[in-house]
C-alpha positions in Angstrom: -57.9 70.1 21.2 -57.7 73.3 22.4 -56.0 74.5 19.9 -59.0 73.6 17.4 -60.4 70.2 15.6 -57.6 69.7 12.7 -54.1 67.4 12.9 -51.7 68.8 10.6 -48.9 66.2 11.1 -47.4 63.6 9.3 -47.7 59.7 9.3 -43.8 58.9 8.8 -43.0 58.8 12.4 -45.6 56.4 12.9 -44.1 54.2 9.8 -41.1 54.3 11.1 -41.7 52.6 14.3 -44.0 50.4 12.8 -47.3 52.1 14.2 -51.0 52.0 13.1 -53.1 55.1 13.4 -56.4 53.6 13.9 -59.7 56.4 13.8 -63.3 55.8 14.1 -65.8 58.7 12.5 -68.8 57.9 15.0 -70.2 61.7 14.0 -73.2 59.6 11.9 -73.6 56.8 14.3 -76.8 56.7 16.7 -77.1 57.9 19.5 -78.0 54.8 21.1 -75.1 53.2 20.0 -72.7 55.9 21.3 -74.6 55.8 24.6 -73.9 51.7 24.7 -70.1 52.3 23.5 -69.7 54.7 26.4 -71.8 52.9 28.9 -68.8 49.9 28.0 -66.0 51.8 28.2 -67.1 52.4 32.0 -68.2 48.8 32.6 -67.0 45.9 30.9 -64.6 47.4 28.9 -62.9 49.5 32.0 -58.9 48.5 32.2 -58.2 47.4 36.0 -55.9 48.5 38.2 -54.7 51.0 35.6 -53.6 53.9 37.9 -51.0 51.1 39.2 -49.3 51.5 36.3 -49.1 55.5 35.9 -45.6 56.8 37.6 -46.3 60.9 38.9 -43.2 62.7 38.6 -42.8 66.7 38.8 -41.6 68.7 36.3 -37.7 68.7 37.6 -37.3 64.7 36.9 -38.8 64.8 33.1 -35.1 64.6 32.0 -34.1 61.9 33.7 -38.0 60.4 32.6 -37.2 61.0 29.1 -33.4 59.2 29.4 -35.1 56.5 30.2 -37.6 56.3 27.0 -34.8 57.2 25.1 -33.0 53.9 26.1 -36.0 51.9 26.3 -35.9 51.5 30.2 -39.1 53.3 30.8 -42.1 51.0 31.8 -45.9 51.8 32.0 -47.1 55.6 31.9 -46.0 58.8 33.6 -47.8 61.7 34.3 -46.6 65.2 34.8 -47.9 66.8 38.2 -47.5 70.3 39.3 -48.5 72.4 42.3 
C-alpha cells in the first residue's frame, strides 16, 4: 500500500471469473479480539507446509511463468526473486 490506503479498481474482472471479494473492517473491533485473531493466524490457524507449494523463479522465466497461467498449467504459487 505504498502507494496510499484507496483501491480504485473495478469488480468486473472478478465477476467474470466467478470471484468473491470478501473484506473485513476490523478498525472498530477490540483490541483483544485483534490480538486473539492474530495470535490464530500464527497457531491454529497457520497453513502447513506452505512454502512447499511456492515455486522461486527469477525475473528472466516470468514469460514462460505466465504461459503457463495463461493455459491453466500453472500449479501452486510463484514468487519473483532477484539479487
Amino acid at each position: 500500500m505504498v502507494g496510499g490506503l484507496s483501491l480504485d479498481t473495478s469488480i468486473f474482472p472478478f465477476i467474470l471469473r466467478g470471484l468473491s471479494l470478501f473484506g473485513i473492517d476490523s478498525a472498530e473491533s477490540l483490541i483483544d479480539v485483534k490480538k486473539e485473531i492474530w495470535s490464530n493466524f500464527s497457531s491454529s490457524w497457520k497453513l502447513e507446509k506452505i512454502d512447499e507449494n511456492i515455486k522461486d523463479i527469477s525475473l528472466d522465466e516470468l514469460p514462460n511463468e505466465i504461459e503457463k497461467i495463461l493455459k491453466g498449467n500453472q500449479i501452486g504459487r510463484v514468487r519473483i526473486v532477484y539479487d
